[in-house]
mmCIF file of the N, C-alpha and C atoms, coordinates in Angstrom:
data_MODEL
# 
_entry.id   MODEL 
# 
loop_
_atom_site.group_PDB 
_atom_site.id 
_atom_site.type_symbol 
_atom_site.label_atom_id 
_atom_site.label_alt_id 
_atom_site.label_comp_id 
_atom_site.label_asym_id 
_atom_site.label_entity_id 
_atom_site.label_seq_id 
_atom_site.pdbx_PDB_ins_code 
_atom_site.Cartn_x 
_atom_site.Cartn_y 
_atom_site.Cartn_z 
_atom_site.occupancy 
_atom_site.B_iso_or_equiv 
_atom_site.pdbx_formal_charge 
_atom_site.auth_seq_id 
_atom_site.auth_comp_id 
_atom_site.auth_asym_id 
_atom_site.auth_atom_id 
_atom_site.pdbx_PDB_model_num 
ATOM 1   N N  . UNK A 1 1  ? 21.782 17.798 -22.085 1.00 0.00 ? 1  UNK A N  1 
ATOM 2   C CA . UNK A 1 1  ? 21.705 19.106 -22.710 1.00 0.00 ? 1  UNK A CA 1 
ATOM 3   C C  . UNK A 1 1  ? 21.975 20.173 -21.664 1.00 0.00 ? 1  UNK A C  1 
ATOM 4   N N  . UNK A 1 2  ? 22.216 21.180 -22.003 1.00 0.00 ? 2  UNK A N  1 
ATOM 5   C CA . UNK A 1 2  ? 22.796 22.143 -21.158 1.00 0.00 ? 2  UNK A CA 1 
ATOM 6   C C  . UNK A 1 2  ? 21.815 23.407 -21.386 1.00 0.00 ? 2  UNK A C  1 
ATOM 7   N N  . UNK A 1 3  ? 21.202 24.225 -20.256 1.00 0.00 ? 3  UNK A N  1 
ATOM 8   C CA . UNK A 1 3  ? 20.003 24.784 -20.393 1.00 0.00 ? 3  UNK A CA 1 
ATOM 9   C C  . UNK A 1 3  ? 20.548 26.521 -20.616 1.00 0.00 ? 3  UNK A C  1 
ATOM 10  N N  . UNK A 1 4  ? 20.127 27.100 -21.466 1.00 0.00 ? 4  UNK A N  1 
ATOM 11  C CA . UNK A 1 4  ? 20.649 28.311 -21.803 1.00 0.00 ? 4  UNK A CA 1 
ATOM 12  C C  . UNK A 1 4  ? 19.788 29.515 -21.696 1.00 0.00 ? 4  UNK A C  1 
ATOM 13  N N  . UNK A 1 5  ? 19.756 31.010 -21.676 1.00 0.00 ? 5  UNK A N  1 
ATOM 14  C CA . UNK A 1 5  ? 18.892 31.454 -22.044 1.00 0.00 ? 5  UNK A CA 1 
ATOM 15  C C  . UNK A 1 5  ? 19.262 32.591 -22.884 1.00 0.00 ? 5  UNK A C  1 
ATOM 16  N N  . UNK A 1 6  ? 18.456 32.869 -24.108 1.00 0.00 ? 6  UNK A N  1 
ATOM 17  C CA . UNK A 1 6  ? 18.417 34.019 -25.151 1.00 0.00 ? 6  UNK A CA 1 
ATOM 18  C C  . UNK A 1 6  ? 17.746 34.931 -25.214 1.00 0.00 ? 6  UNK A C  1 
ATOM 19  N N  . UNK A 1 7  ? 17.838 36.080 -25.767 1.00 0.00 ? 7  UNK A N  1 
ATOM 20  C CA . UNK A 1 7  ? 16.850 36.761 -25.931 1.00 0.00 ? 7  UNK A CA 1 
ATOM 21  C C  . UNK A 1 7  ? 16.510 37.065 -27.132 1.00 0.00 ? 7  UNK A C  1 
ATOM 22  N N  . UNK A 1 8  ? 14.993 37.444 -27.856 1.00 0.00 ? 8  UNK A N  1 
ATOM 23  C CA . UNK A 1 8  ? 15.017 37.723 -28.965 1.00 0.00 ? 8  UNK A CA 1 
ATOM 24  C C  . UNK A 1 8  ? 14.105 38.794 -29.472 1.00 0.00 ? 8  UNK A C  1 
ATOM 25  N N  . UNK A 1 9  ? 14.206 39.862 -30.535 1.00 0.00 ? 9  UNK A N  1 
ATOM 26  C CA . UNK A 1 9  ? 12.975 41.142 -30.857 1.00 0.00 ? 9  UNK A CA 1 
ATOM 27  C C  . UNK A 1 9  ? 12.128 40.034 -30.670 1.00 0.00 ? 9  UNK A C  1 
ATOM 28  N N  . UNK A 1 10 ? 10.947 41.187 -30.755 1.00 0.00 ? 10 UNK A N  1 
ATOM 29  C CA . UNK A 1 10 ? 9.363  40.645 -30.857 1.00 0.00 ? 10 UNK A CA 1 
ATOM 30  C C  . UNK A 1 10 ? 9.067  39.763 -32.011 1.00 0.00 ? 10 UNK A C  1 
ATOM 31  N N  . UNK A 1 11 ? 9.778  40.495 -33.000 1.00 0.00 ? 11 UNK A N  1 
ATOM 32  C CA . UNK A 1 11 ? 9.454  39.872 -34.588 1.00 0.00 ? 11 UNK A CA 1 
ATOM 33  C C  . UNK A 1 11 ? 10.013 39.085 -34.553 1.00 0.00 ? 11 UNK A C  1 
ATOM 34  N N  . UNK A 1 12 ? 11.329 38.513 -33.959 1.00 0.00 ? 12 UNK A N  1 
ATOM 35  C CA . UNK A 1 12 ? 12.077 37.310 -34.071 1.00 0.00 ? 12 UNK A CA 1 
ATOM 36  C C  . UNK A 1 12 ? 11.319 35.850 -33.910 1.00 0.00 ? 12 UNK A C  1 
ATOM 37  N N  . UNK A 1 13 ? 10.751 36.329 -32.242 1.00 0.00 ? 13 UNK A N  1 
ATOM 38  C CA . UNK A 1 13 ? 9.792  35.633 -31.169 1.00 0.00 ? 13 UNK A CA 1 
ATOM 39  C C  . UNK A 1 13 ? 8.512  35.116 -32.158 1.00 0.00 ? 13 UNK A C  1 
ATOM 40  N N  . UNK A 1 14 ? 8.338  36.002 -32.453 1.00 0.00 ? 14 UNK A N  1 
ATOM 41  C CA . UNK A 1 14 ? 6.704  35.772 -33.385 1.00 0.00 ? 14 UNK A CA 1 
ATOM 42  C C  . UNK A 1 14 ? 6.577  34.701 -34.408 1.00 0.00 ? 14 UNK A C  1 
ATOM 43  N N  . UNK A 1 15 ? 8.385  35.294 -35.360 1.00 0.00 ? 15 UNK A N  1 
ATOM 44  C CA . UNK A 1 15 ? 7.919  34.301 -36.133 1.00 0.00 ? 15 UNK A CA 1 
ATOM 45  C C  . UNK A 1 15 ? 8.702  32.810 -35.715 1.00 0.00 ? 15 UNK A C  1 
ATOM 46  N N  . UNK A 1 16 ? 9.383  32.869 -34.676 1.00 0.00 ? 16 UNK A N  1 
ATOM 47  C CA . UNK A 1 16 ? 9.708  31.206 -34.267 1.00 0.00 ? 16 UNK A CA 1 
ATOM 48  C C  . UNK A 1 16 ? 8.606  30.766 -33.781 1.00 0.00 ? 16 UNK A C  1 
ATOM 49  N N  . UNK A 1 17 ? 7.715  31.339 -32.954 1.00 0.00 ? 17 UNK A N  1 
ATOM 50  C CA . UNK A 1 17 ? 6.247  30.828 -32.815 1.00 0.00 ? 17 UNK A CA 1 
ATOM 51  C C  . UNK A 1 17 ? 5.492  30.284 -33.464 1.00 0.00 ? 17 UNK A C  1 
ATOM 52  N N  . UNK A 1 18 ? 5.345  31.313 -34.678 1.00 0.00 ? 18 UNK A N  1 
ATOM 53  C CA . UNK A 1 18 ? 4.635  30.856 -35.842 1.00 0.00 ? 18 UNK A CA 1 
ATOM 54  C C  . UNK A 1 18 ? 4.945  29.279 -36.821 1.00 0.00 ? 18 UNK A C  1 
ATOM 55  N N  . UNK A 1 19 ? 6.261  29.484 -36.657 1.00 0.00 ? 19 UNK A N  1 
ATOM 56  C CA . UNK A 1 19 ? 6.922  28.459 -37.658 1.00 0.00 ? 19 UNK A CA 1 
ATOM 57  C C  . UNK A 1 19 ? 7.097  27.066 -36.654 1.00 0.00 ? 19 UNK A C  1 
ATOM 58  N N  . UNK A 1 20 ? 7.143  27.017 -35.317 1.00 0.00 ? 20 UNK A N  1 
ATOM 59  C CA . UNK A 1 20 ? 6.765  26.132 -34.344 1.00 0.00 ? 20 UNK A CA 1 
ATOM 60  C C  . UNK A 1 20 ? 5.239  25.558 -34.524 1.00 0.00 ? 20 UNK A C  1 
ATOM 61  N N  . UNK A 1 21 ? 4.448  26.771 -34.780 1.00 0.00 ? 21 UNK A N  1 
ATOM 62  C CA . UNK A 1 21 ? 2.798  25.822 -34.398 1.00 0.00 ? 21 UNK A CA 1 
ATOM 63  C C  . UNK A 1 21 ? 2.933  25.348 -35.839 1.00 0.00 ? 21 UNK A C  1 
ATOM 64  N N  . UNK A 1 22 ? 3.288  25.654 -36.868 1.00 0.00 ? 22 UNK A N  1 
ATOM 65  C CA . UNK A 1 22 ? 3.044  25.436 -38.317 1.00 0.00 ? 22 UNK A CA 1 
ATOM 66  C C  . UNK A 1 22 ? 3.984  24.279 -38.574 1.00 0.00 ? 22 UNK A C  1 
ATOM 67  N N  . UNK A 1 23 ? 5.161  23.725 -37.917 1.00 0.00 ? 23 UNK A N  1 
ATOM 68  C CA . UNK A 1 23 ? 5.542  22.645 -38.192 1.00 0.00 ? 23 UNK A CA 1 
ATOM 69  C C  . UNK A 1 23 ? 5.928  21.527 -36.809 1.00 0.00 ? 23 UNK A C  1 
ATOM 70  N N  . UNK A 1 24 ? 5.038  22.027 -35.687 1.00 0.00 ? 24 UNK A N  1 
ATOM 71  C CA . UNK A 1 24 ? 4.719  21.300 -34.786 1.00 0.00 ? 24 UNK A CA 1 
ATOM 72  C C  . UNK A 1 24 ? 5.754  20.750 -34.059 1.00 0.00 ? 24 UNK A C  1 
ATOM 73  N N  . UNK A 1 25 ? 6.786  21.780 -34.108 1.00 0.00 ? 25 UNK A N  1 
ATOM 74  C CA . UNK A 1 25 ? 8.259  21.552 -33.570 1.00 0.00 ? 25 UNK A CA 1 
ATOM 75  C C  . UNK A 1 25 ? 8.198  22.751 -32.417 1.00 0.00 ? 25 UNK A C  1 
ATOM 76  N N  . UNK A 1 26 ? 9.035  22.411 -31.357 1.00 0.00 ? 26 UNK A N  1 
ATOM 77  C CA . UNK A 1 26 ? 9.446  23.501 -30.098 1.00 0.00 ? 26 UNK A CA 1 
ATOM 78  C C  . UNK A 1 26 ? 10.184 23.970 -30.525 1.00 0.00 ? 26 UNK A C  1 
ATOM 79  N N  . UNK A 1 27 ? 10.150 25.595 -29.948 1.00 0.00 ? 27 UNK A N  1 
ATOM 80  C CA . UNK A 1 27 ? 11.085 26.338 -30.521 1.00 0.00 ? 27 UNK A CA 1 
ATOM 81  C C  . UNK A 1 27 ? 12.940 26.284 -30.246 1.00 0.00 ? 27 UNK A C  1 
ATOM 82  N N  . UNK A 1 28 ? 12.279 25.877 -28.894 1.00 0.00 ? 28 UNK A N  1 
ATOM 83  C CA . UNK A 1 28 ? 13.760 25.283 -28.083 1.00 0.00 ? 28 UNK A CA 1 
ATOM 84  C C  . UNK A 1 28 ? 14.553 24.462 -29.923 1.00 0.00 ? 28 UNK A C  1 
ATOM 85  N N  . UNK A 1 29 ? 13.817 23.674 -30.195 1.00 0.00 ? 29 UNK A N  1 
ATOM 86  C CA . UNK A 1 29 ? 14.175 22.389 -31.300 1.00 0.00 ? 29 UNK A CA 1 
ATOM 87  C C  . UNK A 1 29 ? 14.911 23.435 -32.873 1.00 0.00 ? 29 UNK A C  1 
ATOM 88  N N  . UNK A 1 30 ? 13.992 24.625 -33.041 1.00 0.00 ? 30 UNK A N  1 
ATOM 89  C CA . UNK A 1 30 ? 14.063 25.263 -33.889 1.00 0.00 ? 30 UNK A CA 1 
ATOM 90  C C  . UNK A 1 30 ? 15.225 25.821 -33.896 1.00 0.00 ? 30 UNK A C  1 
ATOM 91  N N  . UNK A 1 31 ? 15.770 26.412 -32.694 1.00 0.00 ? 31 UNK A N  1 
ATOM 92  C CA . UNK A 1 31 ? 17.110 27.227 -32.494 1.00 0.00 ? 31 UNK A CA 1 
ATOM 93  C C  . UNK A 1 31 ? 17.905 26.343 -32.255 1.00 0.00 ? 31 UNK A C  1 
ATOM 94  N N  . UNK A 1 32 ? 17.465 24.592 -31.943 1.00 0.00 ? 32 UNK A N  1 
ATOM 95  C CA . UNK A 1 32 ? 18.699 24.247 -31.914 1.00 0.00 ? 32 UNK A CA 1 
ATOM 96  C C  . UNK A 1 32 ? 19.542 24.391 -33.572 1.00 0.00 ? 32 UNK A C  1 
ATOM 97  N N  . UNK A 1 33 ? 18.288 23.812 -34.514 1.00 0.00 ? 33 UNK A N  1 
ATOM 98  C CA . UNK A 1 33 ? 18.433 23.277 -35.534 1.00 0.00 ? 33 UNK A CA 1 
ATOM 99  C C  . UNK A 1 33 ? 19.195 24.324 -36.049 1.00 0.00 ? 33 UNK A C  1 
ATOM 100 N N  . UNK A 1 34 ? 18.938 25.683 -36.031 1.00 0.00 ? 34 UNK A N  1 
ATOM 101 C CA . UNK A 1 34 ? 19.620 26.775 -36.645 1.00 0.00 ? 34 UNK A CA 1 
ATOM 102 C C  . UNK A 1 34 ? 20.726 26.875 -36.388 1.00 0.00 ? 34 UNK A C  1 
ATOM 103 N N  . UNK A 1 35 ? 21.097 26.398 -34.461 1.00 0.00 ? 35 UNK A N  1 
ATOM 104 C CA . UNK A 1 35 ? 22.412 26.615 -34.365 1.00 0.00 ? 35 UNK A CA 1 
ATOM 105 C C  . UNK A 1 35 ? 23.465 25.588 -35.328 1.00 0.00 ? 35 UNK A C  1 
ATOM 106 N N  . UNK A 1 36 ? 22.877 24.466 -35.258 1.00 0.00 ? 36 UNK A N  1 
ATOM 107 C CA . UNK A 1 36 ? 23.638 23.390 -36.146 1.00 0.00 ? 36 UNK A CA 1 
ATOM 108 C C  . UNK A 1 36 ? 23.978 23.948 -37.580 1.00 0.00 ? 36 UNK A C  1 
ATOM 109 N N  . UNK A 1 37 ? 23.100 24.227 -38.022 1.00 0.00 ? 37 UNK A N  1 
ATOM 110 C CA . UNK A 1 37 ? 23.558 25.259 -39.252 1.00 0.00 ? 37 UNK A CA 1 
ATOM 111 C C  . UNK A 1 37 ? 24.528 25.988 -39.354 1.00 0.00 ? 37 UNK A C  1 
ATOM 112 N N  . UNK A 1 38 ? 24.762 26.705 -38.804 1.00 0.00 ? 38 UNK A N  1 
ATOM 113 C CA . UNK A 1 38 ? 25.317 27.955 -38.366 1.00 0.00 ? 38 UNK A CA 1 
ATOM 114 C C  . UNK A 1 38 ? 27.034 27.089 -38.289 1.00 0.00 ? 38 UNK A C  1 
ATOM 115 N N  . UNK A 1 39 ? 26.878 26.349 -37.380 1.00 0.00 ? 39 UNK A N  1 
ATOM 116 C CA . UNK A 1 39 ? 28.188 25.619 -37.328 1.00 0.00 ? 39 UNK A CA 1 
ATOM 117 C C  . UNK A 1 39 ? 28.473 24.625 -38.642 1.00 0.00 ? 39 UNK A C  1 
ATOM 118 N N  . UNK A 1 40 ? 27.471 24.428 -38.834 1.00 0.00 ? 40 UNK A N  1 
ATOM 119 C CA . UNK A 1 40 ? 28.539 23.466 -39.982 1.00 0.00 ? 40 UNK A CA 1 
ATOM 120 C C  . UNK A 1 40 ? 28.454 24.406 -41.375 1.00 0.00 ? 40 UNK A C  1 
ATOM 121 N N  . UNK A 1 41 ? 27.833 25.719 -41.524 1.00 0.00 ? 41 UNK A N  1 
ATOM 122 C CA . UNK A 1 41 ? 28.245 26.280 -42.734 1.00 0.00 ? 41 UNK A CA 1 
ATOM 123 C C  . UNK A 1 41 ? 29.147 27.271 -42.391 1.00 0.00 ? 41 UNK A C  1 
ATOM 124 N N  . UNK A 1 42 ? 29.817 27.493 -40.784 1.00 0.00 ? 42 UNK A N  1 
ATOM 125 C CA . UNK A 1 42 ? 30.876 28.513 -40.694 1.00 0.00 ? 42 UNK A CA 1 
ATOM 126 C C  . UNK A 1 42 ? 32.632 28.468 -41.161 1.00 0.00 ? 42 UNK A C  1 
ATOM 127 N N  . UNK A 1 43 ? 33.142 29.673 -41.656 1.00 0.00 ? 43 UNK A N  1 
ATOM 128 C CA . UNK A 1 43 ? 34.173 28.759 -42.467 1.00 0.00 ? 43 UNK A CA 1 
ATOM 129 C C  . UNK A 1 43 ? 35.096 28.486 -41.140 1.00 0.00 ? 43 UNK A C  1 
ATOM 130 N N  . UNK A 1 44 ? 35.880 27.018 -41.321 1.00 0.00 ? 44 UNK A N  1 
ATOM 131 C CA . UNK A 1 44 ? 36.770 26.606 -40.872 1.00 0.00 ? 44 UNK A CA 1 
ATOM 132 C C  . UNK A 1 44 ? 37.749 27.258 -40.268 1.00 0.00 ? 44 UNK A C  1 
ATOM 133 N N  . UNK A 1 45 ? 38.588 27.085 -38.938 1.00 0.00 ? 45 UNK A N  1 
ATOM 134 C CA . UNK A 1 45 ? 39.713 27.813 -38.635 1.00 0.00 ? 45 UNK A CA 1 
ATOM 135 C C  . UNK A 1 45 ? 40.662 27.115 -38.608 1.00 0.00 ? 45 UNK A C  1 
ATOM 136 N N  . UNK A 1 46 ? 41.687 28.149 -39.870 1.00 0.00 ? 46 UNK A N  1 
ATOM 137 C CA . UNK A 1 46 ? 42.754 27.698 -40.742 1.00 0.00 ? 46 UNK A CA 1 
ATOM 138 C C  . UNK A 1 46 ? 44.004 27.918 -39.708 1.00 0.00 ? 46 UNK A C  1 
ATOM 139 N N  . UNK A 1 47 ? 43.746 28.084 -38.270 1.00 0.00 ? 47 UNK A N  1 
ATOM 140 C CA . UNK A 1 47 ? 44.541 27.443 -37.488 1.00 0.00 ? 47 UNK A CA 1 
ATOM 141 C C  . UNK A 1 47 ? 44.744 26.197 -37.234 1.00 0.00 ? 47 UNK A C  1 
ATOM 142 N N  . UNK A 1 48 ? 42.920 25.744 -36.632 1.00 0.00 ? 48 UNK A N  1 
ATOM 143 C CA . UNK A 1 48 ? 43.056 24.596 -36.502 1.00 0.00 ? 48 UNK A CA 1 
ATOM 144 C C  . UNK A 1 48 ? 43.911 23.922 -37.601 1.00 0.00 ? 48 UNK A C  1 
ATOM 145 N N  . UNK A 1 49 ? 43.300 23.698 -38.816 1.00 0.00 ? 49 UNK A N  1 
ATOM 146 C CA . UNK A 1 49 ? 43.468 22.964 -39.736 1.00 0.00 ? 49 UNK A CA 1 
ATOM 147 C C  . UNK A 1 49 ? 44.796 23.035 -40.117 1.00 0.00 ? 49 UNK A C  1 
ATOM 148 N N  . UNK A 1 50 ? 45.555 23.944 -40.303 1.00 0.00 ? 50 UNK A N  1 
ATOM 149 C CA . UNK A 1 50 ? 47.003 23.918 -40.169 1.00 0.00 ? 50 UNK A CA 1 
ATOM 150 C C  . UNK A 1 50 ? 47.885 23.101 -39.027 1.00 0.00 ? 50 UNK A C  1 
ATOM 151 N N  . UNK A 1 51 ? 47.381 23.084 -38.042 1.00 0.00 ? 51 UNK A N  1 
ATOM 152 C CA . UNK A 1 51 ? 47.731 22.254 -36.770 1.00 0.00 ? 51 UNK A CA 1 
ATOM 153 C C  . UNK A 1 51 ? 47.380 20.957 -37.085 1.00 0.00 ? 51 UNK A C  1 
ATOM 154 N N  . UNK A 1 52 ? 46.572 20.483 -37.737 1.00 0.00 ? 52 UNK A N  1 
ATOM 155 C CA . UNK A 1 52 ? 45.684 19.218 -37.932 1.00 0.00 ? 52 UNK A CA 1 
ATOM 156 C C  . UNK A 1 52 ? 46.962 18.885 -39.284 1.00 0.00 ? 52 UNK A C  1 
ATOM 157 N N  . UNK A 1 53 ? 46.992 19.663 -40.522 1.00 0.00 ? 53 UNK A N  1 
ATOM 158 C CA . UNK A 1 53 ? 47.920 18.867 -41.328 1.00 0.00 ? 53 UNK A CA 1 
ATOM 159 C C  . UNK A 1 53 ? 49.429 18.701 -40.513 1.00 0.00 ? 53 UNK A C  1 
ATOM 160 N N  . UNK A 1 54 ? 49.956 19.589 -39.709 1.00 0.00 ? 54 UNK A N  1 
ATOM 161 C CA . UNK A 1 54 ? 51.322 19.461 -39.308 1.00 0.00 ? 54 UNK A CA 1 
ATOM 162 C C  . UNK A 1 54 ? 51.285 17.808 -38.523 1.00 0.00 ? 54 UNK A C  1 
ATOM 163 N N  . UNK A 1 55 ? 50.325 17.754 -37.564 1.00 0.00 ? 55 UNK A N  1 
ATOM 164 C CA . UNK A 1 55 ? 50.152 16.391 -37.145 1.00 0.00 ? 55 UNK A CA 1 
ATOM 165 C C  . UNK A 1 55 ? 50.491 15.448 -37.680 1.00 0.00 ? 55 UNK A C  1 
ATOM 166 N N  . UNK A 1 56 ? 50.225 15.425 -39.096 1.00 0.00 ? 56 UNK A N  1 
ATOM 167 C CA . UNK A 1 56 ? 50.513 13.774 -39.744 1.00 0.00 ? 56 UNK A CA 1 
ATOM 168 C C  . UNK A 1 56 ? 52.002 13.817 -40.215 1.00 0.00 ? 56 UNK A C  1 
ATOM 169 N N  . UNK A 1 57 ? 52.332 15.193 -40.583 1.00 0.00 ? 57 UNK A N  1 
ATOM 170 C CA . UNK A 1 57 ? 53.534 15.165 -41.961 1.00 0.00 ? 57 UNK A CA 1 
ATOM 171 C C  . UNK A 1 57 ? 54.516 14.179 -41.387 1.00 0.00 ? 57 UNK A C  1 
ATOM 172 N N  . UNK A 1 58 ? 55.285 13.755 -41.889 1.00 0.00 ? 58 UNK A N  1 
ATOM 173 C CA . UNK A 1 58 ? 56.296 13.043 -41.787 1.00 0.00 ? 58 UNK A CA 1 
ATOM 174 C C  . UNK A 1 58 ? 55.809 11.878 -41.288 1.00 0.00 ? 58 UNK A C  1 
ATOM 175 N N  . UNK A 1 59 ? 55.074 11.419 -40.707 1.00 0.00 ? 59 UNK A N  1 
ATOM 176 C CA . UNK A 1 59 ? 54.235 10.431 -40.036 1.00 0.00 ? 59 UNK A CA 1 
ATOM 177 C C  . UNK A 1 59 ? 54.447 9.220  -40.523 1.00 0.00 ? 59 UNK A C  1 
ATOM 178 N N  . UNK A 1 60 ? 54.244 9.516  -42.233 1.00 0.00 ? 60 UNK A N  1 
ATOM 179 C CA . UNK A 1 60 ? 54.335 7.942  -42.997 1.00 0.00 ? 60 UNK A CA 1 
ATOM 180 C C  . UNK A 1 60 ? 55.209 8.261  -44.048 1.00 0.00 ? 60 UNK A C  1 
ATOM 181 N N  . UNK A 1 61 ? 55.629 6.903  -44.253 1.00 0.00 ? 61 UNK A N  1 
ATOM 182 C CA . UNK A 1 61 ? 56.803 6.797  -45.904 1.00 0.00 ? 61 UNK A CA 1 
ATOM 183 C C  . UNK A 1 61 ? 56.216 6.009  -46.575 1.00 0.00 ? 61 UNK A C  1 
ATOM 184 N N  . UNK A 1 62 ? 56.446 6.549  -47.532 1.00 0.00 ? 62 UNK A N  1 
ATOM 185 C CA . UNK A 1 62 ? 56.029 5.951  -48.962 1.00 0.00 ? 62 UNK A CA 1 
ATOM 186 C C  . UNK A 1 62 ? 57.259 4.958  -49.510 1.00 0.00 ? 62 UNK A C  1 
ATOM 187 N N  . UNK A 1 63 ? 56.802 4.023  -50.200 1.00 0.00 ? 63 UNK A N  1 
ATOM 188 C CA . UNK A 1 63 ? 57.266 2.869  -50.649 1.00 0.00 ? 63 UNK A CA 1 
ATOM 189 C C  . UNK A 1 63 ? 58.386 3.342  -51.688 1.00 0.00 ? 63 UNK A C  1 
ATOM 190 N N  . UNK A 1 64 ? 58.264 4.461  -52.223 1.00 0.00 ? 64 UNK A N  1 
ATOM 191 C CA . UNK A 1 64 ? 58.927 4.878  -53.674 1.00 0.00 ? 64 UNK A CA 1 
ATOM 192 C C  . UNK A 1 64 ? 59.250 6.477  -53.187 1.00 0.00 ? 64 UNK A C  1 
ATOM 193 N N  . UNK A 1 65 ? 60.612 5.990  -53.504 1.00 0.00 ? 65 UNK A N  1 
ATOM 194 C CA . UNK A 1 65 ? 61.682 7.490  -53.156 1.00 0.00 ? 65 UNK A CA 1 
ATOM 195 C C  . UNK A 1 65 ? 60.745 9.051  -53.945 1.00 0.00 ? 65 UNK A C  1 
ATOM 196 N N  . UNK A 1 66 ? 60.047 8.539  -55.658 1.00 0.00 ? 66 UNK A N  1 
ATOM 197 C CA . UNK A 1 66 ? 59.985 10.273 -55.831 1.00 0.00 ? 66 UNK A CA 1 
ATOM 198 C C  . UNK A 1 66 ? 58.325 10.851 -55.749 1.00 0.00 ? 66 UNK A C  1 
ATOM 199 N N  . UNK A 1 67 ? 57.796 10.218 -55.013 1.00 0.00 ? 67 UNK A N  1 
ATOM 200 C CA . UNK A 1 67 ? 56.209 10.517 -54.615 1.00 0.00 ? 67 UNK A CA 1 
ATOM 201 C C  . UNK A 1 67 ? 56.235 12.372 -54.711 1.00 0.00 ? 67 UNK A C  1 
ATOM 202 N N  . UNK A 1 68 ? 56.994 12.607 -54.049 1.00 0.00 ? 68 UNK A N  1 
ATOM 203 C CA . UNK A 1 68 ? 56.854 14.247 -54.549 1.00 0.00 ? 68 UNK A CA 1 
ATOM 204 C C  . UNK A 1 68 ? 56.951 14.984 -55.523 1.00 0.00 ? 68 UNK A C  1 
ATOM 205 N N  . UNK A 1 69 ? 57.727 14.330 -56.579 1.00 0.00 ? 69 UNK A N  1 
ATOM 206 C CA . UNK A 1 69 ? 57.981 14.175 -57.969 1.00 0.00 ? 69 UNK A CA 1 
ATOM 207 C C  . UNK A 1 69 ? 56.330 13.948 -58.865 1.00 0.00 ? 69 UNK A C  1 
ATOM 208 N N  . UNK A 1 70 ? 56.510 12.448 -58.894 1.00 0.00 ? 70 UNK A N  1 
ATOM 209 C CA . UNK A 1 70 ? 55.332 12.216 -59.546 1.00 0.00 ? 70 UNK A CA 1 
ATOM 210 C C  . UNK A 1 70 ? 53.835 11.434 -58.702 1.00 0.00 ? 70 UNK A C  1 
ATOM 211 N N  . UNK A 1 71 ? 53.821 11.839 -58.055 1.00 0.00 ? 71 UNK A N  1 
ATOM 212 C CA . UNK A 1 71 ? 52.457 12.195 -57.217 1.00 0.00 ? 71 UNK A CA 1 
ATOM 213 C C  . UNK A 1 71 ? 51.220 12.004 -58.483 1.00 0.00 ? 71 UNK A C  1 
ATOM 214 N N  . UNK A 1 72 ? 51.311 13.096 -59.127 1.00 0.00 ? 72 UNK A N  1 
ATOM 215 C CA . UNK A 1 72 ? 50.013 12.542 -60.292 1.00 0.00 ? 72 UNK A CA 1 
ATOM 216 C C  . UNK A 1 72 ? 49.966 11.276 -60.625 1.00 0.00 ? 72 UNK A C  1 
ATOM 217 N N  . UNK A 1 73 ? 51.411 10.906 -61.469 1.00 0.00 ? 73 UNK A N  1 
ATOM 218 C CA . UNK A 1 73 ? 51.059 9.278  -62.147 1.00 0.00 ? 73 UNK A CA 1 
ATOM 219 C C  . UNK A 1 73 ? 50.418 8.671  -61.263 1.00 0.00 ? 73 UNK A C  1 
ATOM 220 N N  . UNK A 1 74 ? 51.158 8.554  -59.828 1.00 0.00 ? 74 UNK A N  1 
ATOM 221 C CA . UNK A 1 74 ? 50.633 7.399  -58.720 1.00 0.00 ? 74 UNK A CA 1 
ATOM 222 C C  . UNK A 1 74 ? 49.339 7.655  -58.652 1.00 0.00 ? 74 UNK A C  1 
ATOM 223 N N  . UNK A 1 75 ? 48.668 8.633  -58.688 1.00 0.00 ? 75 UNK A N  1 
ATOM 224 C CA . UNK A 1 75 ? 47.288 8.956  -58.552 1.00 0.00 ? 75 UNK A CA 1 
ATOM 225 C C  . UNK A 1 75 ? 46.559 8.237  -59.441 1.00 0.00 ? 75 UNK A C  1 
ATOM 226 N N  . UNK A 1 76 ? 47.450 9.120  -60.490 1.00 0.00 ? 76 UNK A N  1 
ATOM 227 C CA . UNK A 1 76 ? 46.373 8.158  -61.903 1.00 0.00 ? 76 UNK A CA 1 
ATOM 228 C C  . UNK A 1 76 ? 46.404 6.896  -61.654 1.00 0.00 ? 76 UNK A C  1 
ATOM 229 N N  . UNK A 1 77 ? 47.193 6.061  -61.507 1.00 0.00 ? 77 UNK A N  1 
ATOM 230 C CA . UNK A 1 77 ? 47.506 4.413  -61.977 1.00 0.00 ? 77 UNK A CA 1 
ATOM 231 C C  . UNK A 1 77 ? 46.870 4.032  -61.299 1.00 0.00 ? 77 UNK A C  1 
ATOM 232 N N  . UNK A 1 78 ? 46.358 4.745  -59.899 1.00 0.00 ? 78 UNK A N  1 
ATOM 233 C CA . UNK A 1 78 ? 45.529 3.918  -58.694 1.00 0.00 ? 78 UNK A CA 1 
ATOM 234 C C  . UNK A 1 78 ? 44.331 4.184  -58.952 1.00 0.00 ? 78 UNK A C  1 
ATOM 235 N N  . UNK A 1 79 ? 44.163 5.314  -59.497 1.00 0.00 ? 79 UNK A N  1 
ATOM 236 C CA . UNK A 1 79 ? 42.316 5.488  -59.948 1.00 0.00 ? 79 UNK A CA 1 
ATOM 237 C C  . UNK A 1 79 ? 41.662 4.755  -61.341 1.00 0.00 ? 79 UNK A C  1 
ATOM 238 N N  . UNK A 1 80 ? 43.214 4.326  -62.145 1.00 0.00 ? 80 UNK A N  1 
ATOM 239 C CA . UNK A 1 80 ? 42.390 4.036  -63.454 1.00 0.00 ? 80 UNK A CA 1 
ATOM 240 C C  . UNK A 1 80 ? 42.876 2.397  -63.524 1.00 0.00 ? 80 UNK A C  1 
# 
């Protein structure tokens, strides 16, 4: 782990205190947990992810010339 330091209001402080003795967790533990939050509900960067689909395209061929065509049927026939 990599050791950091924050600062926070009084009221911030107080109530990570509070919510530390009340669920018997360090606060260190508390802010991690929040930070994890924080990252996995932030929205995505549609750079990355644009970079991430260009990666594969062309990558693979499909067995059947009009997949771009009918893409649904193949879908369907494989799900049902």
């Amino acid at each position: 782990m990599i050791r950091t330091q924050a600062q926070f209001t009084e009221e911030q402080y107080a109530q990570l205190k509070e919510h530390s003795k009340a669920t018997h967790e360090s606060i260190a533990s508390l802010i991690r947990r929040g930070v994890d939050q924080l990252l996995l509900t932030r929205k995505p960067d549609r750079k990355a992810l644009y970079r991430q689909a260009l990666s594969v395209t062309g990558k693979y061929r499909a067995r059947k010339g009009d997949v771009a065509v009918e893409h649904d049927r193949y879908l369907e026939d494989a799900y049902t």
